[in-house]
ChimeraX commands (.cxc) that place a marker at each C-alpha (Angstrom):
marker #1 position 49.83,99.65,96.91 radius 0.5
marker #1 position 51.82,97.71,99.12 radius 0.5
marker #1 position 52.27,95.31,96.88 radius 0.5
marker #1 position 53.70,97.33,94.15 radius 0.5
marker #1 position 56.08,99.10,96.59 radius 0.5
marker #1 position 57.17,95.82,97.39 radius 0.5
marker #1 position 58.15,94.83,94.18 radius 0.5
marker #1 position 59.87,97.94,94.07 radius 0.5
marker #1 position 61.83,97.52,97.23 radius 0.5
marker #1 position 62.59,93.63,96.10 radius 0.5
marker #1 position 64.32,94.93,93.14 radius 0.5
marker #1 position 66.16,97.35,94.72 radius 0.5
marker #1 position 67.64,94.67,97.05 radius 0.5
marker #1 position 68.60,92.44,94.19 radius 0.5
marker #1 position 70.70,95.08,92.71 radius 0.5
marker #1 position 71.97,95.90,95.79 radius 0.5
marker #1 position 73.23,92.18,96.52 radius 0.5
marker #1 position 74.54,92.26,92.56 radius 0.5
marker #1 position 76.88,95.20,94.50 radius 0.5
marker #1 position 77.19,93.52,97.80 radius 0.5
marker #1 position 78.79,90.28,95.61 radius 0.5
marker #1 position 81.34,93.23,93.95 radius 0.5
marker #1 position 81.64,94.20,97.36 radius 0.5
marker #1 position 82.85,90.95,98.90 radius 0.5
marker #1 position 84.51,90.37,95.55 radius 0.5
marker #1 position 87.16,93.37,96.26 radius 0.5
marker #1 position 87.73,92.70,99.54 radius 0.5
marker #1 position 89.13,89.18,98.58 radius 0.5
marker #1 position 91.44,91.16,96.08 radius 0.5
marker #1 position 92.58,93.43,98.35 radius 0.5
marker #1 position 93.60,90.37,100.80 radius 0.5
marker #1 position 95.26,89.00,98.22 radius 0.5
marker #1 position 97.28,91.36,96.87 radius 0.5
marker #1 position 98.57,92.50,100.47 radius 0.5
marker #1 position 99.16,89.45,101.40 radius 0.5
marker #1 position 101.02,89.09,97.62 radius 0.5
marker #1 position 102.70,92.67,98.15 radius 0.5
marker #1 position 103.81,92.41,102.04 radius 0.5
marker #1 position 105.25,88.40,101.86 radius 0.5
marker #1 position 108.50,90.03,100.48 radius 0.5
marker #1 position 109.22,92.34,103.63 radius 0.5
marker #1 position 107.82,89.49,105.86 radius 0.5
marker #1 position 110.88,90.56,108.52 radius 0.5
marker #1 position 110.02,93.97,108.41 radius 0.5
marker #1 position 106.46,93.79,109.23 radius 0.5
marker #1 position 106.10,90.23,110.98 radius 0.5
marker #1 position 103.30,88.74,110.63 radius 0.5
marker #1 position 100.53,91.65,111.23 radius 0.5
marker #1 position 99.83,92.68,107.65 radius 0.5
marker #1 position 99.40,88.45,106.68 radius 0.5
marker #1 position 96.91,88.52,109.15 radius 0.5
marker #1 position 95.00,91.71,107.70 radius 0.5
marker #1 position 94.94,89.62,104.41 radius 0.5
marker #1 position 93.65,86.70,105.72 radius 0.5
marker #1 position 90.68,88.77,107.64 radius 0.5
marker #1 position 89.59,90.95,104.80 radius 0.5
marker #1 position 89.34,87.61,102.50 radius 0.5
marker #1 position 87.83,85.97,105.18 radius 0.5
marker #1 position 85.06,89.00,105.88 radius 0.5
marker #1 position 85.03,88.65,101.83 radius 0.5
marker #1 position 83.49,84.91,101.86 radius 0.5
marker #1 position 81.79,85.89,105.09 radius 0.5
marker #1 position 79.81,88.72,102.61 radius 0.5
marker #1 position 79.25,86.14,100.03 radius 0.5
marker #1 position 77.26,83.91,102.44 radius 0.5
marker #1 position 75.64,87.47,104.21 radius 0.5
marker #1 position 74.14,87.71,100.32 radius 0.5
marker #1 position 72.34,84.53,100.22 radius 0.5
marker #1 position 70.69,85.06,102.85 radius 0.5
marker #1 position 69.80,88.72,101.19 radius 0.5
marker #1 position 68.73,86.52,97.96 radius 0.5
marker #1 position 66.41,83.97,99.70 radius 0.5
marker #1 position 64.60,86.45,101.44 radius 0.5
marker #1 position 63.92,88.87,98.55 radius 0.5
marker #1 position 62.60,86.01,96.02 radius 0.5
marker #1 position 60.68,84.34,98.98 radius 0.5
marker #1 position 59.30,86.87,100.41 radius 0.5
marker #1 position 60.70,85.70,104.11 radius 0.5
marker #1 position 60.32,87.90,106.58 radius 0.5
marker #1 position 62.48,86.13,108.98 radius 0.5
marker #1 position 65.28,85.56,106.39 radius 0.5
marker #1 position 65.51,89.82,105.35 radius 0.5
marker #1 position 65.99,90.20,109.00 radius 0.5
marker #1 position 68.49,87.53,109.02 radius 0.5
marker #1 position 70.02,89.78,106.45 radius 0.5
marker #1 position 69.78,92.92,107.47 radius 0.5
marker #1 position 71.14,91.61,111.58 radius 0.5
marker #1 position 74.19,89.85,109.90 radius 0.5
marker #1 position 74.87,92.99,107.77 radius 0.5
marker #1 position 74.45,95.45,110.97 radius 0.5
marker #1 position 77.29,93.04,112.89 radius 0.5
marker #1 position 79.73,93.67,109.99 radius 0.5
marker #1 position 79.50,97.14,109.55 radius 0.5
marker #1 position 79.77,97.49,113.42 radius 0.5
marker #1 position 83.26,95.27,113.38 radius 0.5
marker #1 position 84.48,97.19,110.38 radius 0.5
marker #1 position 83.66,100.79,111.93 radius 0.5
marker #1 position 86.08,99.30,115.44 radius 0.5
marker #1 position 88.47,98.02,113.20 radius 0.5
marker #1 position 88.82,101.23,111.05 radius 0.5
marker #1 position 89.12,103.55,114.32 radius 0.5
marker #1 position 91.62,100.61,115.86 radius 0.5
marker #1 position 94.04,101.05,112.30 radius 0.5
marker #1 position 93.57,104.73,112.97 radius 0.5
marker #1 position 94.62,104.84,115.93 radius 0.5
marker #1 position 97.81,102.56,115.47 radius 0.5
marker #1 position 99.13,104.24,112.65 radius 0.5
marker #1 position 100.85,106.38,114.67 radius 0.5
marker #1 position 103.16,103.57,115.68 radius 0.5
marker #1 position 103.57,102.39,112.64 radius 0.5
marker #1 position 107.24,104.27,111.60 radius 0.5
marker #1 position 108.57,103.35,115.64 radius 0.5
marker #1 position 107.21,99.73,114.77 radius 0.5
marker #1 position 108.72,99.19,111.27 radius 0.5
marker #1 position 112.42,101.25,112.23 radius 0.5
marker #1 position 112.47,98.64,115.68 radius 0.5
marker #1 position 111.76,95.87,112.85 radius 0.5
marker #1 position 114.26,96.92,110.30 radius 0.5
marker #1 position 117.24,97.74,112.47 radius 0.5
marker #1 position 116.77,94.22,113.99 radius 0.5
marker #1 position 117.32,92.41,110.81 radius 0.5
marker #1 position 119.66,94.35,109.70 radius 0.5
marker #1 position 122.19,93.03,112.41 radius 0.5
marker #1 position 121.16,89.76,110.98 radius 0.5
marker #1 position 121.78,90.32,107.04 radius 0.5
marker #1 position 124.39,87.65,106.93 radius 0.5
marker #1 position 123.42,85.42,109.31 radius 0.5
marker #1 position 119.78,84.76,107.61 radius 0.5
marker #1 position 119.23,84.17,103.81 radius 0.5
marker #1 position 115.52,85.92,104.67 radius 0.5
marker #1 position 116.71,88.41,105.97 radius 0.5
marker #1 position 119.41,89.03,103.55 radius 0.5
marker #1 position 116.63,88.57,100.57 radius 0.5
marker #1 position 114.05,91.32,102.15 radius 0.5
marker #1 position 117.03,93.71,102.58 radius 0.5
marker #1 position 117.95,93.62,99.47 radius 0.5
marker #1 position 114.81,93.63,97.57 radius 0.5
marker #1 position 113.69,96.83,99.52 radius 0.5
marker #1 position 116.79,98.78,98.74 radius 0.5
marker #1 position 116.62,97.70,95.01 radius 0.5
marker #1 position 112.99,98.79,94.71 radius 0.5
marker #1 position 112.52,101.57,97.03 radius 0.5
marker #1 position 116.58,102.95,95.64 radius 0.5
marker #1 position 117.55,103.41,99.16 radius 0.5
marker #1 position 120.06,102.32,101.57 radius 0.5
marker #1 position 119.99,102.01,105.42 radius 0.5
marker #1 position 116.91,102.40,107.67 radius 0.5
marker #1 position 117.49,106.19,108.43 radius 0.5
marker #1 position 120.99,106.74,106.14 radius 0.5
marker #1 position 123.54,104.87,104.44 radius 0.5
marker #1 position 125.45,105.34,108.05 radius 0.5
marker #1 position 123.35,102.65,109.58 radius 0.5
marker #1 position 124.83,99.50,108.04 radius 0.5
marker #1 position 128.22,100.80,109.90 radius 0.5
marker #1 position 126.56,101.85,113.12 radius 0.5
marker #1 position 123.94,98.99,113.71 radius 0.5
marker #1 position 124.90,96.84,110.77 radius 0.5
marker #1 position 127.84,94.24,109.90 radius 0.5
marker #1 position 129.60,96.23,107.60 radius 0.5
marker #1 position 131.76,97.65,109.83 radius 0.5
marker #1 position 135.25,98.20,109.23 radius 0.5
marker #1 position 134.45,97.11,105.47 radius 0.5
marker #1 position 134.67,98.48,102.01 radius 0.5
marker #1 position 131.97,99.58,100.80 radius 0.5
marker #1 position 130.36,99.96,104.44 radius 0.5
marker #1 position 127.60,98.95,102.59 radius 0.5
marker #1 position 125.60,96.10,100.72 radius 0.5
marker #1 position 125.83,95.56,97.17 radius 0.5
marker #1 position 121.74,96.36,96.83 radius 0.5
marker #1 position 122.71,99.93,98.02 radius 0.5
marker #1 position 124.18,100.89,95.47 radius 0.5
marker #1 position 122.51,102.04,91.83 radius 0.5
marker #1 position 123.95,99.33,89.64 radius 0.5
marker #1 position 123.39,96.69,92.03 radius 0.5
marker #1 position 127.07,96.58,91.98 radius 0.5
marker #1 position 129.46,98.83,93.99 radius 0.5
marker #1 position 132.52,98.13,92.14 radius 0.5
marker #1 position 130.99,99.89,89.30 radius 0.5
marker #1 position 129.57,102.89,90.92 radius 0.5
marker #1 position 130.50,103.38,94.01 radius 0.5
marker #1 position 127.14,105.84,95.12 radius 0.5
marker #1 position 125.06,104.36,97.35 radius 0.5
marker #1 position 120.92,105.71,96.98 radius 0.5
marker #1 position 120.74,108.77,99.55 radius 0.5
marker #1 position 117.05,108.17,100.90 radius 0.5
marker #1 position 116.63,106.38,103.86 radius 0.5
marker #1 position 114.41,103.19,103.23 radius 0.5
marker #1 position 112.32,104.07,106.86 radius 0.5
marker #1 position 110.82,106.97,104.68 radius 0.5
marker #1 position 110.31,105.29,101.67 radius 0.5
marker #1 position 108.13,102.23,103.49 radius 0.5
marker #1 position 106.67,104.43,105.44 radius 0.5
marker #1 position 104.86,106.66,102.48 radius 0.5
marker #1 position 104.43,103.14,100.63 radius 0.5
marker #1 position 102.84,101.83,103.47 radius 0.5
marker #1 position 100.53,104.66,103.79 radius 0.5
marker #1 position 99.40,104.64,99.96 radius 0.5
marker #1 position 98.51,101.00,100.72 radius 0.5
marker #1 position 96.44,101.54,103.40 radius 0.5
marker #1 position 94.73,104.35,102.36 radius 0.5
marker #1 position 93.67,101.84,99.14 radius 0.5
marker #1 position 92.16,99.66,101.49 radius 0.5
marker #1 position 90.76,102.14,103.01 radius 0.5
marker #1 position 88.91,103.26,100.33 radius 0.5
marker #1 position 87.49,99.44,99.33 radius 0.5
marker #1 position 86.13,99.63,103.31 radius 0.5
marker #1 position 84.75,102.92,102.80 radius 0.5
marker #1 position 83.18,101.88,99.67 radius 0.5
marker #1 position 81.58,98.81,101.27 radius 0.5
marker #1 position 80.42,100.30,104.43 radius 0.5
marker #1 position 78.55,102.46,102.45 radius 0.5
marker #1 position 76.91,99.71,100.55 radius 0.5
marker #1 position 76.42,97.99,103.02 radius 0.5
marker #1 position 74.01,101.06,104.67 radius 0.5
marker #1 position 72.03,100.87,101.66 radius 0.5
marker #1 position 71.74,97.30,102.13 radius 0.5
marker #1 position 70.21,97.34,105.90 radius 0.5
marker #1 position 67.69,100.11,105.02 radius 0.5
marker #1 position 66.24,98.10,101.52 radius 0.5
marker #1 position 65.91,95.28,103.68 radius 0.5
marker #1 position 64.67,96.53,106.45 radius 0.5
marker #1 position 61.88,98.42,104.34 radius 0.5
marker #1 position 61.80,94.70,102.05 radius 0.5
marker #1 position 60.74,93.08,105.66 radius 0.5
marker #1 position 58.31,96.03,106.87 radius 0.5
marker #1 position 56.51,95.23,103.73 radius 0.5
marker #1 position 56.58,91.65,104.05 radius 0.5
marker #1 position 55.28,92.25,107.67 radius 0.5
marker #1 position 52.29,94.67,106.14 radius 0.5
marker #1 position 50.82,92.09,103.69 radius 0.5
marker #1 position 51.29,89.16,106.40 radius 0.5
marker #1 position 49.15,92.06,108.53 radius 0.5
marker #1 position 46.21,92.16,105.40 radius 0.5
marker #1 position 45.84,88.56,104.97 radius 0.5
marker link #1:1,2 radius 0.2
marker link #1:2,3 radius 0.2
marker link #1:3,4 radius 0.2
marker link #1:4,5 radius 0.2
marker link #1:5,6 radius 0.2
marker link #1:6,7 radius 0.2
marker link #1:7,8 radius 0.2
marker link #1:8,9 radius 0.2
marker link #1:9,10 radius 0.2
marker link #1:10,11 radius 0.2
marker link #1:11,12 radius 0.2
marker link #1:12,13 radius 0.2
marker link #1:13,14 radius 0.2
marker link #1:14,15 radius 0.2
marker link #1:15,16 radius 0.2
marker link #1:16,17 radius 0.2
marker link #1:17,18 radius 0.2
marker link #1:18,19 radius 0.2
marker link #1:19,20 radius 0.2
marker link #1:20,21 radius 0.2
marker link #1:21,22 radius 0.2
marker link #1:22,23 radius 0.2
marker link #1:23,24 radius 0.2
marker link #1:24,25 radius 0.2
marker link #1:25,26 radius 0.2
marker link #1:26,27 radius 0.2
marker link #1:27,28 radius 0.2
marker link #1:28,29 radius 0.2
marker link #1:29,30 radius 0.2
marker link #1:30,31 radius 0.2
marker link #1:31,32 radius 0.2
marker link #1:32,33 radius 0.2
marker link #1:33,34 radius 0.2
marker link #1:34,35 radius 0.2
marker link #1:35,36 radius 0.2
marker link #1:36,37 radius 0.2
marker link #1:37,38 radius 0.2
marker link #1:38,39 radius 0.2
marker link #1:39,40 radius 0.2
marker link #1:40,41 radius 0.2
marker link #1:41,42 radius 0.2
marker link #1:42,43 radius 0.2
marker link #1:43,44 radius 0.2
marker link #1:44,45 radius 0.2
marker link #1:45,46 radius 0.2
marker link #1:46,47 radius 0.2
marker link #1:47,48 radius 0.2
marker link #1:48,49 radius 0.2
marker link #1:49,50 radius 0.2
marker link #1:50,51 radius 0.2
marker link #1:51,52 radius 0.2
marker link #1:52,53 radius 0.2
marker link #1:53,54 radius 0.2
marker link #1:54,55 radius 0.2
marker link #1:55,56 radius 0.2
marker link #1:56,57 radius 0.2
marker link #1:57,58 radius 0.2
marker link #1:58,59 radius 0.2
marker link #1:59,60 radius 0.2
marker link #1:60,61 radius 0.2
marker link #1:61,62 radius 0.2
marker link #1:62,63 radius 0.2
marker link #1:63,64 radius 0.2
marker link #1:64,65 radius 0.2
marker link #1:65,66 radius 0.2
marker link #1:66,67 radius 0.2
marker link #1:67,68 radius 0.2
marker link #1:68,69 radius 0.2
marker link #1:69,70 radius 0.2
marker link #1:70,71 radius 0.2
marker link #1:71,72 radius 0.2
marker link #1:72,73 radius 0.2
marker link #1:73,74 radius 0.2
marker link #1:74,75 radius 0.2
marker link #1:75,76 radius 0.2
marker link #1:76,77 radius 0.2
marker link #1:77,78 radius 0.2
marker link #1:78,79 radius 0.2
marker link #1:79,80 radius 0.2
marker link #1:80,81 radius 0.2
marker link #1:81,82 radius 0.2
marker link #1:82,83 radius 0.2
marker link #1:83,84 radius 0.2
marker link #1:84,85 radius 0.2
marker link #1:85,86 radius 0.2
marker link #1:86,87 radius 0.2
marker link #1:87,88 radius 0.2
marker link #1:88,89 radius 0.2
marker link #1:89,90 radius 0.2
marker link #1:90,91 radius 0.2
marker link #1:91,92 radius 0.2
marker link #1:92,93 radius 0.2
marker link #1:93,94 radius 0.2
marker link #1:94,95 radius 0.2
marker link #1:95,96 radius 0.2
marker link #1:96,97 radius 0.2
marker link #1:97,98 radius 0.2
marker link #1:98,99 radius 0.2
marker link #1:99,100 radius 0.2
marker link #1:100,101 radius 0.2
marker link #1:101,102 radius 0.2
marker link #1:102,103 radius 0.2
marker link #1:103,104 radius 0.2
marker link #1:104,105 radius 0.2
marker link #1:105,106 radius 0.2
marker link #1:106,107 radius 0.2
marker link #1:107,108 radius 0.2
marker link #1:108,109 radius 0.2
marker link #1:109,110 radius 0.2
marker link #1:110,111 radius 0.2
marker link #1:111,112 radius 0.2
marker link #1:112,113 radius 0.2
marker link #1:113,114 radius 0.2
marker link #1:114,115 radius 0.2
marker link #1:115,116 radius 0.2
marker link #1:116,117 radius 0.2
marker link #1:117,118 radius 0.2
marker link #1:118,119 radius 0.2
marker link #1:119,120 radius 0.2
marker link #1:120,121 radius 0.2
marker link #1:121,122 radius 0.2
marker link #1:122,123 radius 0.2
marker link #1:123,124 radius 0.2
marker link #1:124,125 radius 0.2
marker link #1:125,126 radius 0.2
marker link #1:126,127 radius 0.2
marker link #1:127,128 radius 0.2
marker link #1:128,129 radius 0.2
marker link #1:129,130 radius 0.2
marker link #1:130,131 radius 0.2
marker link #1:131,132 radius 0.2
marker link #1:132,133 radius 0.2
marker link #1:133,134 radius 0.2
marker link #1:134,135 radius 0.2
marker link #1:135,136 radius 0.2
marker link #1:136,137 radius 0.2
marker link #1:137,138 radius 0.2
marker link #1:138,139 radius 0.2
marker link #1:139,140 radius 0.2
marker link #1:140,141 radius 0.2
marker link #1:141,142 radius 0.2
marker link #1:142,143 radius 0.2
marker link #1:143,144 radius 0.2
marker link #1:144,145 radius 0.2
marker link #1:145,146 radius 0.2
marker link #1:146,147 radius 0.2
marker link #1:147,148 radius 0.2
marker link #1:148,149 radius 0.2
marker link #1:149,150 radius 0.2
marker link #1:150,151 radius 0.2
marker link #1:151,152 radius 0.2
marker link #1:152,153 radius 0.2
marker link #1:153,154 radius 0.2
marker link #1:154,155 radius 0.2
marker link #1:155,156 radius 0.2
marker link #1:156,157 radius 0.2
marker link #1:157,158 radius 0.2
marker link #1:158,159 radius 0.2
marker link #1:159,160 radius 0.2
marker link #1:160,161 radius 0.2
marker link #1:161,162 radius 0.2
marker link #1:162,163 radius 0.2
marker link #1:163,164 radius 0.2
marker link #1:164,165 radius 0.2
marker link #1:165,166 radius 0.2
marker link #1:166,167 radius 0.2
marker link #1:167,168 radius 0.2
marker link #1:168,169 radius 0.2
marker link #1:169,170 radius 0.2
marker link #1:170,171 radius 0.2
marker link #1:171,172 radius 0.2
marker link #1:172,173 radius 0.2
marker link #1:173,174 radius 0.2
marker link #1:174,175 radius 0.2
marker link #1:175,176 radius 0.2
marker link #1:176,177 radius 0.2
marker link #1:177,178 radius 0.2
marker link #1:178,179 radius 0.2
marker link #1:179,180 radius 0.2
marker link #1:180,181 radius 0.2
marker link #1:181,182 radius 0.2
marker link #1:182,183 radius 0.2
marker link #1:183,184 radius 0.2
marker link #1:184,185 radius 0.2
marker link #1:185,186 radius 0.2
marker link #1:186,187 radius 0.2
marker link #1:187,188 radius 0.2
marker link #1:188,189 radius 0.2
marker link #1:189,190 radius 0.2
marker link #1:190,191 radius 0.2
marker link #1:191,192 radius 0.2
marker link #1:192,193 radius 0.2
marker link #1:193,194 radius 0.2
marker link #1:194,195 radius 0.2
marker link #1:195,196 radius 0.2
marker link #1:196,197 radius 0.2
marker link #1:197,198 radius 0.2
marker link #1:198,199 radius 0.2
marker link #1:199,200 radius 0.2
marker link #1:200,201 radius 0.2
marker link #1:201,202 radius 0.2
marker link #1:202,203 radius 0.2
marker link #1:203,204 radius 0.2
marker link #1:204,205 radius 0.2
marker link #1:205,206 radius 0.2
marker link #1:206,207 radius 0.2
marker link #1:207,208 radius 0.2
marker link #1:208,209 radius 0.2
marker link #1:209,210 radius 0.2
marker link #1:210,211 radius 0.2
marker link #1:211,212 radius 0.2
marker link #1:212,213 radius 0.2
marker link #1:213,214 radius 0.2
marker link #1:214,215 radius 0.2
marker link #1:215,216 radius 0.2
marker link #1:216,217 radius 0.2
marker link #1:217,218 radius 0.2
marker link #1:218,219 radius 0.2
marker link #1:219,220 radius 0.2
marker link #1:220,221 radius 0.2
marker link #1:221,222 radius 0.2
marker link #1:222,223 radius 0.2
marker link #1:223,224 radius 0.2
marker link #1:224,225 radius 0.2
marker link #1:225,226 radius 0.2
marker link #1:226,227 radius 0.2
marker link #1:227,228 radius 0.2
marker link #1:228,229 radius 0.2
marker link #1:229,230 radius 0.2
marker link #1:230,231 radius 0.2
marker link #1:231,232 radius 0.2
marker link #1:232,233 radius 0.2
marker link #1:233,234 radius 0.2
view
């Protein structure tokens, strides 16, 4: 009887580390494709969100290495390396759970953090080709102009006293000579709700693997009670 339930519970942790591989699998993704996504407002953000990347595809290998240990144990029958197992996965899910309610509560700074950012390079759009580059990019893809309104490029910007008081990206052709309306939102807004629908997509993919990962410590913590039991009746 113990035996068969076992079995049972060895199988169960196999397909479990089939979705703990996924798992680690998405969370490299998502690193990459923030780090991809955010590298062209590097002077908005600094470099905060590069550093998110590099942790969640760091945590991502991190998972990978968790699962061998979740492997070994199941097709050996180790006590000592399911405990290994379910330990390393317990850490993890604690880090992630402080991390999650850290990002929760700092999201509330976010819009003071990225307006301080954005009306500092703005003051430097000619004087830095990065600068200059992010700037423009934003207001071409978002279709805005200015952090809070057009008025900003005048007011903390260097187009004052010029015609258009405004770069060329502002404007809906990418060329004011042609059409000489700027975009109306303000590009603080449009970040801000684009930063948002980013987070709450990695949000999910932690979500996800939290959950997982529960399922993970109690299979392998029932995997090593039986292992203990049969030790016990030999």
């Amino acid at each position: 009887m113990v035996e068969g339930g076992m079995k049972c519970v060895k199988y169960l942790l196999f397909a479990f580390n089939f979705l703990f591989f996924l798992a680690g699998l998405a969370l490299i993704i998502a690193g990459a494709v923030i780090e991809i996504k955010f590298k062209e407002y590097v002077e908005f953000f600094g470099t905060s969100f590069s550093s998110v990347a590099i942790l969640l595809i760091v945590v991502g290998c991190i998972i990978f290495i968790i699962g061998f240990f979740g492997c070994c144990g199941a097709v050996k029958e180790n006590y000592c390396m399911v405990m290994t197992f379910s330990v390393l996965l317990s850490v993890i899910f604690i880090i992630e759970i402080a991390a999650g309610i850290a990002a929760f509560v700092m999201r509330k700074d976010l819009q003071t953090v990225v307006d301080k950012q954005m009306k500092i390079a703005m003051t430097n759009y000619n004087t830095s080709t990065g600068v200059k580059k992010t700037w423009d990019t934003t207001q071409q893809t978002f279709k805005c102009c200015g952090v809070t309104s057009t008025a900003d490029w005048v007011k903390d910007g260097p187009f004052k006293g010029k015609t258009p008081p405004y770069p060329q990206s502002c404007c809906k052709d990418s060329d004011c000579t042609k059409n000489k309306e700027p975009f109306n939102k303000p590009c603080l807004m449009e970040i801000k709700d684009w930063l948002e629908r980013n987070i709450y997509a990695v949000a999910g993919v932690g979500i996800g693997l939290a959950f997982v990962q529960i399922i993970g410590v109690i299979f392998s913590c029932c995997l090593a009670r039986s292992i203990k039991k049969e030790y016990e009746v030999v």
